[in-house]
N, C-alpha and C positions, 0 to 999 in steps of 0.2 A: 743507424739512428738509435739511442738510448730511449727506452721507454721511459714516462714521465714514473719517478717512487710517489709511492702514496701519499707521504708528505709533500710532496711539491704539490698534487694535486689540490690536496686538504688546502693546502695554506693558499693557491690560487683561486680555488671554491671561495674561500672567506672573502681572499680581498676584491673577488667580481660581486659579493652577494650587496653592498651597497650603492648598487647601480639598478639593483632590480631587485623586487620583493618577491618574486616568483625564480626557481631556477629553469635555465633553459633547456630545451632538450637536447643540446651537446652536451650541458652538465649532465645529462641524466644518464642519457649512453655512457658517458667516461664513469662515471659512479657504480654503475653495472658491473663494467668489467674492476672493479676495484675491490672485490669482496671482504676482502683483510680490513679494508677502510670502513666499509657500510653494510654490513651484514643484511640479507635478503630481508630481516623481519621489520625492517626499516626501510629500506633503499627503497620501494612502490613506490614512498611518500615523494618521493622527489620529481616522477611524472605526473605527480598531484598537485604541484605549484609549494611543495616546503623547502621555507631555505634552507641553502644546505649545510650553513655553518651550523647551525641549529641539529640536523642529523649528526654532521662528523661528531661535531663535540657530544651527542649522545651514545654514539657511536666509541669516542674515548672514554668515555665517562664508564662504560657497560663494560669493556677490556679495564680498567684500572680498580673499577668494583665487583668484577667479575659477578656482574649479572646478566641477565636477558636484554639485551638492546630494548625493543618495547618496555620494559618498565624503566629502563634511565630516563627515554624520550619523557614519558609520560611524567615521571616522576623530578625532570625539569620544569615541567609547568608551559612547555612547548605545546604540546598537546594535549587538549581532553581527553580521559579514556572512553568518552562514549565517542567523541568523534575519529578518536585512532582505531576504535574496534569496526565503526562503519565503514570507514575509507579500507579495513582492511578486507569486510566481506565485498566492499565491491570489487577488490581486486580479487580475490577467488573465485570471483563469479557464486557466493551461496549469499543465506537470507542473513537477513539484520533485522533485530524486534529489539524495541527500547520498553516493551510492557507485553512481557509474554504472562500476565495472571494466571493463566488458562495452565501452564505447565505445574503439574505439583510434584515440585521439587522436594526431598530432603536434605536434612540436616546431612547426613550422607555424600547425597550428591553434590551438593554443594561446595564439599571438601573437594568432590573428586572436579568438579567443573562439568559435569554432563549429566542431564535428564531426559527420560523423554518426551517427547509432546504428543498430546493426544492425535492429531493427523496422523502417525508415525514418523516423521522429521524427530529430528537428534537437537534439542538443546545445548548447546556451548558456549561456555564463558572462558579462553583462551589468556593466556599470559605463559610468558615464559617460554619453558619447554614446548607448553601445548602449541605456541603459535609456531613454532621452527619444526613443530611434525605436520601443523597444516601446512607450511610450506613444501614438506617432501612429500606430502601426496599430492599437491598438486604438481609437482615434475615427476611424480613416477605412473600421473595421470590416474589416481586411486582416489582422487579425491569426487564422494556421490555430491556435485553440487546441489542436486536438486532435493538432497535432505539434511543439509545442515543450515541451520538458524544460528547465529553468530547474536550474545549481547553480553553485555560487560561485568566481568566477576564479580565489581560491587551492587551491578543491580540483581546477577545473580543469584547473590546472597542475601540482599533483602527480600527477593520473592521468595527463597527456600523459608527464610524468618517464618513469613507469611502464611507461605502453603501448610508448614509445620509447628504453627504456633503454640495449638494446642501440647504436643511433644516437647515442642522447648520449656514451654513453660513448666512444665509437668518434672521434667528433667532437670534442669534450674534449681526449683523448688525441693527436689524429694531422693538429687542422686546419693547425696550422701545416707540420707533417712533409709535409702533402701540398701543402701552397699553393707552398711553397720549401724545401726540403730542406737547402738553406746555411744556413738560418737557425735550424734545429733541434741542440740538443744532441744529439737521439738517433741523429743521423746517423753520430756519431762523427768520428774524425780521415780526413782526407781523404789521398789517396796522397800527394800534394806533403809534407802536413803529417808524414806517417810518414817521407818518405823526408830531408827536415829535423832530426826527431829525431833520426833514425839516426845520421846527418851529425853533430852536434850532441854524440850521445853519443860517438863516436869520438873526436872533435879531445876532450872533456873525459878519455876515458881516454887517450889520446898525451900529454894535455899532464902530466896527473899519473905516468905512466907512464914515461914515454922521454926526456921535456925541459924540462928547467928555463924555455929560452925561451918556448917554447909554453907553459906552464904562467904564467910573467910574463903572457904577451900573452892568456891566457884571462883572467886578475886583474884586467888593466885594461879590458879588451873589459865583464865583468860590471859592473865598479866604475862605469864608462863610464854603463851602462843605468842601476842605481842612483843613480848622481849625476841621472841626466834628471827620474828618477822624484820624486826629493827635489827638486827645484829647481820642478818644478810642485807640488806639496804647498804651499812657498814661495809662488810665484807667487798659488795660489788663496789662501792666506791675506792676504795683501798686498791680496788684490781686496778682500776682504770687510770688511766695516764694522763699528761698535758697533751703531749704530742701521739698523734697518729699513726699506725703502722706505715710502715711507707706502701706508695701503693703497686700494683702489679705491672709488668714492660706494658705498654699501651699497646693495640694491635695495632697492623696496617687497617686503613680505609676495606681490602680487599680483602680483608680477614674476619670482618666484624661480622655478629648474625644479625640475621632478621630480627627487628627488638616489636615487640606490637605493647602498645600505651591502651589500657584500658581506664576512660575515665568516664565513670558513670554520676548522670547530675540528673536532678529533679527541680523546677522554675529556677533555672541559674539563667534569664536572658539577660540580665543586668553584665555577667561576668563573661557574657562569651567571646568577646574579642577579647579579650584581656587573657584570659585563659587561651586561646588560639595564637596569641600574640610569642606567650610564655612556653609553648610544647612546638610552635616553630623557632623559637630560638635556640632550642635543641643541640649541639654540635654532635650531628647523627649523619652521615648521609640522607637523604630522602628515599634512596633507591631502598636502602633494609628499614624503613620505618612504618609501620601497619599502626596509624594510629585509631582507636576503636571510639567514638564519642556514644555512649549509650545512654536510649531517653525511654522515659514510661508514654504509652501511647498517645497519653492525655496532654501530654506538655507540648501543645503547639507552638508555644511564644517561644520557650527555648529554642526547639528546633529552626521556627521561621527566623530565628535569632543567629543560628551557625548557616542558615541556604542563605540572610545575604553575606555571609562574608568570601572573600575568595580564598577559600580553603586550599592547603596545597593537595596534590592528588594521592596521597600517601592517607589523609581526615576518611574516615567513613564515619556517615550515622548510622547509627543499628537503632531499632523503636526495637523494645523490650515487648514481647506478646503480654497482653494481661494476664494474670497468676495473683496467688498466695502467697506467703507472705512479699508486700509491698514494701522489701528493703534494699539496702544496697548490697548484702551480697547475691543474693538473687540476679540483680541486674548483671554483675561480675559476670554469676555461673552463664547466664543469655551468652554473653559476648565469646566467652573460652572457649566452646569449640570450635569456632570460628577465628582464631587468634593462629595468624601466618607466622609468626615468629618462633624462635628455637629458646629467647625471652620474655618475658611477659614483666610489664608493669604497672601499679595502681598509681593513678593520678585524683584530685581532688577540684573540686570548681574553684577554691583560692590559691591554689599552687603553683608557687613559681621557682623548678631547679633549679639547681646550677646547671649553666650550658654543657656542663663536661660529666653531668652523672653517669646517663647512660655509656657511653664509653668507659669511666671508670668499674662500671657495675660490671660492664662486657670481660674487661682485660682480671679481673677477681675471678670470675667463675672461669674461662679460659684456663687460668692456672693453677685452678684448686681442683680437688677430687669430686668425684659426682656425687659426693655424701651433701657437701656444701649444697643447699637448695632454692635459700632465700638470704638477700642483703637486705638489710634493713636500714634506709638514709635516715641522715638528723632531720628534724625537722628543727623548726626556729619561728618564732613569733614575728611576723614584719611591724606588726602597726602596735607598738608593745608602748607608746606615747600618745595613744587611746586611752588613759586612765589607770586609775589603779590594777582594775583587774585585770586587762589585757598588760600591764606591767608584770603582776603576779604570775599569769599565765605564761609569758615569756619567760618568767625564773624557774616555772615548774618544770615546761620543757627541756629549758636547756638544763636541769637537772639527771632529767630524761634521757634525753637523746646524745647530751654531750658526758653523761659521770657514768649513768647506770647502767644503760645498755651495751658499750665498750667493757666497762666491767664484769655482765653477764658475758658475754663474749670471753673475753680470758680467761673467768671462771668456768668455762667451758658448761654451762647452766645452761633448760630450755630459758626463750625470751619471748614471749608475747610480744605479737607485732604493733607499732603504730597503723593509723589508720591508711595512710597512702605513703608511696615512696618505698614499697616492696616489692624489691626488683627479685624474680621467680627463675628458676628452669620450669617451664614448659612441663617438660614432662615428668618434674616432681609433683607437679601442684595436680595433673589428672592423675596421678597414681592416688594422691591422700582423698581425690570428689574434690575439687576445687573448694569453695567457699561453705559455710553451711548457714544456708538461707534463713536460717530461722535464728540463727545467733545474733543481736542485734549490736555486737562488738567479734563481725568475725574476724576481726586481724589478731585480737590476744587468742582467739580461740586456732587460728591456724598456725598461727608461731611453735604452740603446744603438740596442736598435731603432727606440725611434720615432725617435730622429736620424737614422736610414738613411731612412727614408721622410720627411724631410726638414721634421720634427714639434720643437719646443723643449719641454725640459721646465725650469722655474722653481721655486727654492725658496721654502715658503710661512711666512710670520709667523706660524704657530700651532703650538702643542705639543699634543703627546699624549705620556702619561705608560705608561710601559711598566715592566713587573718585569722585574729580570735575573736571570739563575740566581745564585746568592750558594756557590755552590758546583764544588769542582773540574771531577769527571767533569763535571755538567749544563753547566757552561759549556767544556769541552771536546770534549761530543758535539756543543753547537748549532756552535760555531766551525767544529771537523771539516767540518762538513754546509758550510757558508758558503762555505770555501777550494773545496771540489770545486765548490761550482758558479761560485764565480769564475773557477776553471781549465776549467770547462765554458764556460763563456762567453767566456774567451779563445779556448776553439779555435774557436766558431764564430763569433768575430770577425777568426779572421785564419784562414779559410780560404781567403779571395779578396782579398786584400790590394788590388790594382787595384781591383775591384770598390767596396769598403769606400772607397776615396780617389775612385770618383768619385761615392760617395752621402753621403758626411761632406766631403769637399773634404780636399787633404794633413795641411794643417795638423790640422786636427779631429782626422780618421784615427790621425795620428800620436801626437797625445795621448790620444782614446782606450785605443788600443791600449798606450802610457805607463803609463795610470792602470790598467788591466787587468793589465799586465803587473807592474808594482808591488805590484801586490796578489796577485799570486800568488807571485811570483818573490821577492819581500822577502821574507815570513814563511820563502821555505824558504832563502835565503842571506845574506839580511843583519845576523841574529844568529851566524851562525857567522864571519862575512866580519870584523863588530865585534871580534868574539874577537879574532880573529888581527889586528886590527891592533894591541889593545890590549897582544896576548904581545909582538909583535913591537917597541913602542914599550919594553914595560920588558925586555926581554932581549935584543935583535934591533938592528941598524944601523938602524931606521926614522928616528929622530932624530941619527942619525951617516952620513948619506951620504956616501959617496967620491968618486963620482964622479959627472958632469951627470944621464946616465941615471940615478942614485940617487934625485941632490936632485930632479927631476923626480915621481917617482915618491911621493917620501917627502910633495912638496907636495903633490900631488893625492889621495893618501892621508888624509892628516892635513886635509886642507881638505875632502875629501870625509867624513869622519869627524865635524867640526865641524858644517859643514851637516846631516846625518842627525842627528845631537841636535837643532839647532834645528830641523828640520821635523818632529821628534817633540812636546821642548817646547813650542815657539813658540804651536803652535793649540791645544795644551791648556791653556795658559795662559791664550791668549785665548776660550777655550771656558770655561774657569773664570770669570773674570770676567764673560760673558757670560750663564750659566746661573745665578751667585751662588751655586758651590758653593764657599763658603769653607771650610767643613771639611773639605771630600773634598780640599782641596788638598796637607794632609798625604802623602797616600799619593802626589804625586807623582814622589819620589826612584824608587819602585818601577816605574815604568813600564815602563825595560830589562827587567824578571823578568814584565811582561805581556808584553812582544814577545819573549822565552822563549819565553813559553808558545803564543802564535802560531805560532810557530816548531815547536814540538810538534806543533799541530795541526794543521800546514800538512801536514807529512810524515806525517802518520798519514792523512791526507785525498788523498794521492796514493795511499797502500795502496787504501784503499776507495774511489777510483775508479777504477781497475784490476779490483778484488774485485767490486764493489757499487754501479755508477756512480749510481744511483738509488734507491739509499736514504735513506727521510727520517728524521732522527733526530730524533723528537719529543722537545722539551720542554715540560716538567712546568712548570705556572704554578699560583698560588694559593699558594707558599710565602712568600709575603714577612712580615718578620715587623715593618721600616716602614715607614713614608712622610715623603716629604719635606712632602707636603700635609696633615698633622693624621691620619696612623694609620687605617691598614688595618681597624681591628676598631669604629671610628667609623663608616667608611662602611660595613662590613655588618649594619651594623644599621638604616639606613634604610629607608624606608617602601617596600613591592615597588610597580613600574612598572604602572602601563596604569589604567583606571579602571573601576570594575564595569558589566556594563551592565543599562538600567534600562527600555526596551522589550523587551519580550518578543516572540518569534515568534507569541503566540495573535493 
């Protein structure tokens, strides 16, 4: 007689399992001896009443994604992980605790999966590898049942939070302040940089005070720096293309890493299906997806806001311990040592990728050198028919993300990051201290960094779709917050000037330091600077020079004036085109009356950071009232994320 192939078994399993919602114990016997088919870290389940299409196909699923069996089960939505870690201690005969408080766990141990307990019993929190070695001690009869405690790596992890809060938080807040101190905003201005200012402020009151000359030679010295700043704007536009690099061979499923989504939010309950909606549509497997939901302690509604949704088993919450400063890089640093994946990415409470990001991000770094560190996605305005300025705001972006940042890339220049949609290696981003907690715009500030430790970051062919505020104050408070930590990140990039030129090389250095200063230094004088040339054109000799020293002036003026329109227009233009916002192109006459308003926010963001250097001005999201993609009140009506599950712990 031929013994039955695994396959015939498998496929007879399936078609007896709609006769009965429990398998029988001749299915169980014959699955036993099948091991190729249902690997031991599984196969228990099946003298536990789980059906068994439900194992094989977790079972295929774990061979085709070449993962641990337990985390495919799991990771289908078949099983609970606290009910799959119970059902497994009672099959080894040791303990099960769903709330061991009492264990103080570290940050440490928590990576490793084991603590002790005060009784002296052994803490564990198994997956993976772990559970396939408690499986071989218990056949090689090594296993101490009566001192191992079995609970699940994600409540694991939340107890180590807990036990070690005070250390995270401390950690979070201070690794980068203590690894290098230059490299922190919270260091503040250094003596050179105070006694420059001072410098600085004087010659500007002399020059407006006492001397027409000096007051000339301050105009041109500024208009000087501006002019630099506008002709790289040019430059990176010039780089940048219609079309997209093509992108990298895609991997197999069984190739892809571990990717872990870090999205940290503060009162988002309005958005949290919607956002849960948008990070399950994902085209990721489940099995490598670690996604990180991180909340400040306080924010009950959010959270009770993600416990009722049925989350897939891939969602954890992490509560952030309380700490100093109350930003979001801080929350990032909480989540990163704790992040399973070999990628890491930032998410935002209005975001919505495209399904094939992280894959695309995967199959880029896959085939680039380990210099490569961080991809930077577009982002894109969704609700950009909110009004004028959520129109503006959309042309600014796609200025941004579709002209400028492509262009730094070519140009081989550092790039200051956007806010979310930077996809990391792992272990570039603990080399530079993750985030720095106290920069209240750490993503320009880390873009920078990794260039100092001598890391490329590249912009990436995929969009995520973000809300804007559609409104004055909210879009004045988020900008506010933006300018201070631009002006934050200037000073802690030119604290060491030498330093900065031999870790970016002159050139680099210099543009950095360009595009930095640009962005801070524009908004607060190069709408007032426009003014005046434009009084000075209709009332003023600007266009009637006298003499050489005039015509001189009058050229560099008036030519420096032209170029600042075109490096305003120009990438909007070509950002319009690029993004197919042919409507929003209306509203580009008004662009001047947004860099006004820049202009506003620049100067009111110098106030508060003097006042309030770290303060985070939250914005409110869930207002929008379209979408460029088929209407906001479509997609909240789809079906809620994760799948019921259908073993049970008995």
């Amino acid at each position: 007689m031929v013994p039955a192939s695994p396959s015939h078994v498998a496929a007879q399993a399936a078609q007896q399992e709609p006769r009965s919602s429990h398998a029988t114990a001749r299915d169980a016997s014959r699955l036993q001896a099948l091991g190729a088919v249902l690997p031991p870290e599984i196969a228990f389940l099946a003298s536990r009443g789980a059906p068994l299409g439900a194992l094989l196909s977790a079972a295929a699923e774990a061979r085709r994604l070449r993962v641990p069996p337990d985390a495919a089960l799991v990771a289908s939505g078949a099983i609970a992980d606290d009910a799959y870690v119970a059902a497994l201690a009672r099959h080894l005969g040791v303990g099960y605790t769903d709330a061991p408080e009492e264990a103080p766990v570290s940050p440490v141990a928590a990576r490793a999966g084991v603590a002790p307990l005060p009784d002296g019993r052994v803490l564990v929190a198994p997956e993976g590898p772990a559970v396939a070695r408690l499986f071989a001690f218990q056949r090689a009869g090594a296993l101490p049942r009566e001192r191992v405690v079995l609970t699940t790596p994600r409540r694991f992890a939340a107890w180590a939070r807990l036990s070690a809060g005070e250390a995270i938080a401390d950690e979070a807040s201070n690794e980068l302040r203590r690894a290098d101190p230059a490299l922190s905003a919270a260091t503040g201005l250094s003596r050179a940089q105070v006694v420059t200012l001072a410098g600085l402020a004087f010659l500007v009151l002399a020059a407006f005070g006492f001397s027409a000359d000096a007051s000339f030679a301050l105009g041109q010295a500024l208009g000087a720096v501006m002019l630099a700043g506008v002709l790289l704007r040019l430059f990176a536009s010039a780089a940048s293309c219609d079309a997209p690099p093509p992108p990298s061979p895609p991997l197999a499923d069984a190739d892809l890493p571990v990717y872990t989504l870090i999205v940290p939010l503060y009162r988002e309950a309005e958005v949290a299906a919607k956002l849960a909606r948008a990070l399950d549509g994902l085209d990721y497997p489940r099995a490598r997806l670690d996604v990180k939901i991180v909340l400040e302690a306080d924010d009950r509604e959010t959270r009770a806001a993600f416990e009722r949704l049925a989350l897939p088993a891939c969602f954890e919450i992490v509560v952030a311990p309380p700490g100093a400063p109350r930003t979001k890089p801080r929350a990032l640093n909480v989540a990163l040592p704790f992040a399973r994946g070999a990628l890491v990415t930032v998410y935002d409470a209005e975001d919505e990728p495209e399904p094939g990001q992280l894959r695309l991000a995967a199959a880029r770094f896959a085939g680039a050198p380990a210099s490569l560190a961080c991809l930077q996605a577009r982002l894109a305005i969704d609700n950009s028919a909110d009004g004028w300025l959520a129109s503006l705001f959309a042309i600014e972006y796609a200025a941004l993300f579709d002209v400028m940042n492509p262009g730094l890339t070519a140009l081989n220049l550092p790039m200051p990051l956007g806010g979310t949609s930077n996809h990391f290696r792992v272990g570039a981003l603990r080399e530079v201290h993750g985030w720095d907690a106290w920069n209240v715009t750490e993503d320009a500030d880390l873009g920078l960094r990794l260039a100092r430790f001598g890391y490329r970051v590249e912009a990436l062919a995929s969009t995520t779709h973000e809300e804007a505020p559609a409104e004055l104050d909210a879009w004045l408070a988020q900008r506010r917050r933006w300018q201070k930590g631009w002006t934050q990140t200037l000073v802690t990039m030119s604290r060491d000037p030498a330093r900065l030129a031999r870790e970016l090389g002159p050139g680099r250095a210099a543009c950095a330091l360009l595009l930095l200063g640009a962005g801070v230094v524009g908004p607060l004088v190069g709408p007032p600077m426009a003014l005046l040339v434009i009084h000075d054109a209709l009332t003023g000799d600007l266009l009637t020079p006298a003499t050489w020293g005039e015509v001189a002036a009058s050229t560099f003026w008036c030519s420096s004036f032209v170029m600042c329109l075109g490096s305003i227009f120009w990438p909007a233009w070509l950002g319009i085109r690029r993004r197919g916002l042919a409507r929003e192109a209306a509203w580009l006459p008004l662009l001047p009356l947004y860099y006004l308003l820049m202009s506003l926010a620049a100067w009111r963001a110098l106030i508060e950071l003097w006042r309030d250097p770290w303060k985070w001005a939250k914005t409110r999201h869930g207002l929008a009232k379209t979408s460029r993609r088929g209407g906001a009140s479509a997609r909240k009506q789809r079906a809620p994320v994760g799948n019921p599950n259908f073993i049970s712990a008995s």
